[in-house]
C-alpha positions as CSV (number, residue, x, y, z in Angstrom):
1,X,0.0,0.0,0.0
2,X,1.1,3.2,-0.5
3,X,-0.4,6.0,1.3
4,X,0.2,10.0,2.0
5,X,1.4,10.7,5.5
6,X,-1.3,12.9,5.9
7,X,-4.4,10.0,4.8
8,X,-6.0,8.5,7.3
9,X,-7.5,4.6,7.7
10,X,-9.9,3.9,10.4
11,X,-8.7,0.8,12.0
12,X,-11.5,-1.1,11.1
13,X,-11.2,-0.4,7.6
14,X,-9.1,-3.4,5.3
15,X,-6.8,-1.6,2.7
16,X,-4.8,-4.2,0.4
17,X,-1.6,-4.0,-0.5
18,X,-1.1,-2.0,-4.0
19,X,-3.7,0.4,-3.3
20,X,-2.5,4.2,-3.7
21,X,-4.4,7.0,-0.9
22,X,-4.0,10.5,-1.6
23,X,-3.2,13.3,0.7
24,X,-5.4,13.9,3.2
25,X,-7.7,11.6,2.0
26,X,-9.9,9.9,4.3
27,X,-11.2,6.0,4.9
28,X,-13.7,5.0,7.4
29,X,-15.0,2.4,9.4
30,X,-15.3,-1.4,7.9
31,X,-14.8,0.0,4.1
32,X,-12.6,-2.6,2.2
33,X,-10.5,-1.6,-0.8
34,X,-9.1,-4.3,-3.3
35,X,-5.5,-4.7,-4.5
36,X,-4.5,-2.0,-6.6
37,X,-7.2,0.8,-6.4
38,X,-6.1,4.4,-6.3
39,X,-7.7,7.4,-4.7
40,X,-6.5,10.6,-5.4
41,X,-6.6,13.6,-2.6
42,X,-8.4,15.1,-0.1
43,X,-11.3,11.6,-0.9
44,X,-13.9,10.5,1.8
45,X,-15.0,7.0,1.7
46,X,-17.9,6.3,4.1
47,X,-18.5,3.2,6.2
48,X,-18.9,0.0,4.8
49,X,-18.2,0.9,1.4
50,X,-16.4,-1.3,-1.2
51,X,-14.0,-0.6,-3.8
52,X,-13.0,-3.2,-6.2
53,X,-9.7,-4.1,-8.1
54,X,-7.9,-1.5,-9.9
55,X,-10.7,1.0,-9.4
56,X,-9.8,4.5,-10.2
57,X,-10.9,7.4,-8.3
58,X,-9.8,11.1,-8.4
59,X,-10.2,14.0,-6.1
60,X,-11.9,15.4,-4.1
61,X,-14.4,12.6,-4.1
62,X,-17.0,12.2,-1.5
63,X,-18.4,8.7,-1.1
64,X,-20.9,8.3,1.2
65,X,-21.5,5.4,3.3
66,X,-22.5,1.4,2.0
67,X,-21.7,2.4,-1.2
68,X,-20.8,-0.6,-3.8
69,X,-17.9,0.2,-6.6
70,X,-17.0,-2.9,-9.3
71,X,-14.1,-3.4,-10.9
72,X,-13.8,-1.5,-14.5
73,X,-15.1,1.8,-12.7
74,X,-13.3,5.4,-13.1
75,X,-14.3,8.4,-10.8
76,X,-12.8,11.7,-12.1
77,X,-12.7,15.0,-9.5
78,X,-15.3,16.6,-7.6
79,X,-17.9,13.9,-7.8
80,X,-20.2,12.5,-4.9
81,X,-21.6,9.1,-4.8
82,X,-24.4,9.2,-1.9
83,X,-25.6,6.3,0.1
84,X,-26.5,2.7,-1.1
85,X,-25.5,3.3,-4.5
86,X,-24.6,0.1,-6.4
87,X,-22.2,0.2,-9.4
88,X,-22.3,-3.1,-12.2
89,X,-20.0,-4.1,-14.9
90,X,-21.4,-7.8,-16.5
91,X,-24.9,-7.5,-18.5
92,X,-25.2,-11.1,-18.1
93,X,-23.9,-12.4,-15.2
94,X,-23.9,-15.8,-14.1
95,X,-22.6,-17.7,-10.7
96,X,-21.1,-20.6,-12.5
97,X,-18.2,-21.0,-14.8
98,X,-19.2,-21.9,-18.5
99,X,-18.6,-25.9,-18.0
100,X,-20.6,-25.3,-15.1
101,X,-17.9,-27.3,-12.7
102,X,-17.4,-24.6,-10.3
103,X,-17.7,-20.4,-9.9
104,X,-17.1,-17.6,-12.2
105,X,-14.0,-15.9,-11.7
106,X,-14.6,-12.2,-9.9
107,X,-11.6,-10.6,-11.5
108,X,-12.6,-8.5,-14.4
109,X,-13.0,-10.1,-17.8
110,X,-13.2,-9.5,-21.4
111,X,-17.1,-9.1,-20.8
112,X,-16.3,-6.9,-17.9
113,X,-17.6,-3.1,-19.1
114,X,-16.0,-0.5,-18.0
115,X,-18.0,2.5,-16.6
116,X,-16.9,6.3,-15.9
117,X,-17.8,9.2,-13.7
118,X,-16.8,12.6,-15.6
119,X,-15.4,15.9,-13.3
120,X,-18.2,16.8,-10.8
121,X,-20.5,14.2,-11.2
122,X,-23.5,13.9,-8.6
123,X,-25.4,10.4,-7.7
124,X,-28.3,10.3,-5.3
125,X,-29.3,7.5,-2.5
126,X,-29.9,4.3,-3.8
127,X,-29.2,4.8,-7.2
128,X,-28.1,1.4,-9.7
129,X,-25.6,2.2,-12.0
130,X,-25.6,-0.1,-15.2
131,X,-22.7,-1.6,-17.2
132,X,-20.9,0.5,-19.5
133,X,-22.1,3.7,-18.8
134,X,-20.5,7.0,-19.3
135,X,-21.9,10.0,-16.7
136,X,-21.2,13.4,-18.5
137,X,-19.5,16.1,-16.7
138,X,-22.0,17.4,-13.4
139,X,-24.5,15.5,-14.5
140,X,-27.0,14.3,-11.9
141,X,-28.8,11.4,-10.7
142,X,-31.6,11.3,-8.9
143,X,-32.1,9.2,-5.9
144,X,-33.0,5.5,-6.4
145,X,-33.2,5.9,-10.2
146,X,-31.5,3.0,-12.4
147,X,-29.1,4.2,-14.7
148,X,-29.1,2.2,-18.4
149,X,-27.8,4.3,-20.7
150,X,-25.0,7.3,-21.0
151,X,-26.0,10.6,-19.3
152,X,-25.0,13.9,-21.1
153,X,-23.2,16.8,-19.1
154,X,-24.9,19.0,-16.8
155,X,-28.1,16.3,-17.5
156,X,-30.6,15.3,-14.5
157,X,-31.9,12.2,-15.3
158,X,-34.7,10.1,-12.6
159,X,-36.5,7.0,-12.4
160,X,-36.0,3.6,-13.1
161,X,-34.8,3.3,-16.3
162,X,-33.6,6.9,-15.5
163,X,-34.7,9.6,-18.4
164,X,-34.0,13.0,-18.5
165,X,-35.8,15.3,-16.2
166,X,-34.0,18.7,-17.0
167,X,-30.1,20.6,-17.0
168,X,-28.5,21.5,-13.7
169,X,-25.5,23.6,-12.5
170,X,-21.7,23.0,-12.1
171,X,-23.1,24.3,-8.9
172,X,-26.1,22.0,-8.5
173,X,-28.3,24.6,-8.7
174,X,-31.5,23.5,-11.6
175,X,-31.3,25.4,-14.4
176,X,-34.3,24.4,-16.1
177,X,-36.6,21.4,-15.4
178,X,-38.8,19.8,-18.1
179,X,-42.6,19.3,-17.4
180,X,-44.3,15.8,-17.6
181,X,-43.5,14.5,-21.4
182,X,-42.0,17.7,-22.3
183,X,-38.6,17.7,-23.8
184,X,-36.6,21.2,-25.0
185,X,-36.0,21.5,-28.6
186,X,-32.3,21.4,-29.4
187,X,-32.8,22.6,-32.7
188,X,-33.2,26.0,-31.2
189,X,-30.3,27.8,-29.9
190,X,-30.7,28.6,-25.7
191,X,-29.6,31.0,-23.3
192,X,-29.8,29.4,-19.6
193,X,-28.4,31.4,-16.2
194,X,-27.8,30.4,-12.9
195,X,-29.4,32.1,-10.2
196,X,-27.5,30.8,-7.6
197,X,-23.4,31.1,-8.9
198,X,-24.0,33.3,-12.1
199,X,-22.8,30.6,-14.6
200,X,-24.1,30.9,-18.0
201,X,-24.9,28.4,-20.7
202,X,-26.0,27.9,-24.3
203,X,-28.0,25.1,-25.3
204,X,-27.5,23.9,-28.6
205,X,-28.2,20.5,-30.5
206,X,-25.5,19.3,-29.1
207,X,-26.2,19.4,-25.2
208,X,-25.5,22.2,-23.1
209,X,-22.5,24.1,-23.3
210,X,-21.3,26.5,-20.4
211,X,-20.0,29.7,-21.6
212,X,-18.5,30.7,-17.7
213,X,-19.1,34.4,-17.2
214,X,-15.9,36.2,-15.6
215,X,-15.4,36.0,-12.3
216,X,-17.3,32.7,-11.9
217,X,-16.4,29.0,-11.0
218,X,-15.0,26.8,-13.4
């Protein structure tokens, strides 16, 4: 293991060798953390939480507590993963091996599909994340939806299969929420502010772009 002075392990917490902490990053009580996984700085993993093999997380990452990360998954900066929230990687999983004389291997495979969390990405409590997906930069996920498909930047999606619900923030803030069935025509160029940080965005046919105003957060 190697580990920043300055991170900190509970003592209840099992860290394997090969994994990488940050600086200053933080591990609670009873999370276990496979062989070879890297956190970056200034992280918080919650109780109970497991991280798989080779899992890849940046900084300033906030994981909350009984959270469930699978091999093949990559957290970039600035995201939070809240409570309960499950990770997969195999769309067709079985137990057994395929001449069905004894288990499946659990190390990552050529089926294994790999799944990433862009910059500032935000999941909610008790939210399922499928195989494969991509999460755009601070896009959001609603609590307890199921994720299926990729999620475009600065997108809230909800429900189970999750669908798209409206365009949030860097900040979090909403910036515009859709209404029932209604959906925004990208065909038509958009102005969108935030009331709440003073960000400012354009949305075009191609998602929504922010145009940062001086002065503002990246």
């Amino acid at each position: 293991m190697s580990t920043s002075t300055s991170a900190w392990i509970h003592p209840t917490a099992l860290v394997e060798e090969g994994v990488v902490l940050g600086e200053g990053t933080k591990v609670w009580d009873a999370v276990h953390i496979r062989r070879g996984a890297k956190l970056g700085k200034s992280c918080i993993v919650g109780e109970k939480t497991y991280i798989a093999y080779d899992v890849i997380i940046g900084s300033f990452v906030k994981i909350n507590a009984c959270v469930y990360i699978c091999a093949a998954v990559t957290v970039e900066d600035f995201c939070m993963i809240s409570a309960h929230t499950v990770f997969t990687n195999d769309r067709f999983p079985r137990a057994g091996n395929l001449e069905l004389t004894g288990l499946e291997t659990s190390d990552p495979t050529d089926e294994t599909l790999a799944t990433r969390l862009s910059r500032g990405v935000t999941i909610g409590a008790n939210a399922t994340i499928g195989p494969g997906i991509t999460l755009g930069e601070f896009s959001m996920v609603g609590m307890g939806s199921v994720v299926t498909r990729d999620v475009a930047p600065y997108s809230l999606v909800l429900g189970n299969p999750a669908r798209p619900a409206g365009w949030v923030c860097a900040c979090g803030h909403p910036l515009l929420r859709f209404k029932g069935e209604e959906r925004i025509d990208l065909g038509k160029k958009r102005e969108l502010a935030c009331d709440r940080c003073g960000r400012s965005f354009v949305l075009e046919s191609n998602g929504l772009q922010s145009t940062r105003s001086p002065g503002t957060r990246p």
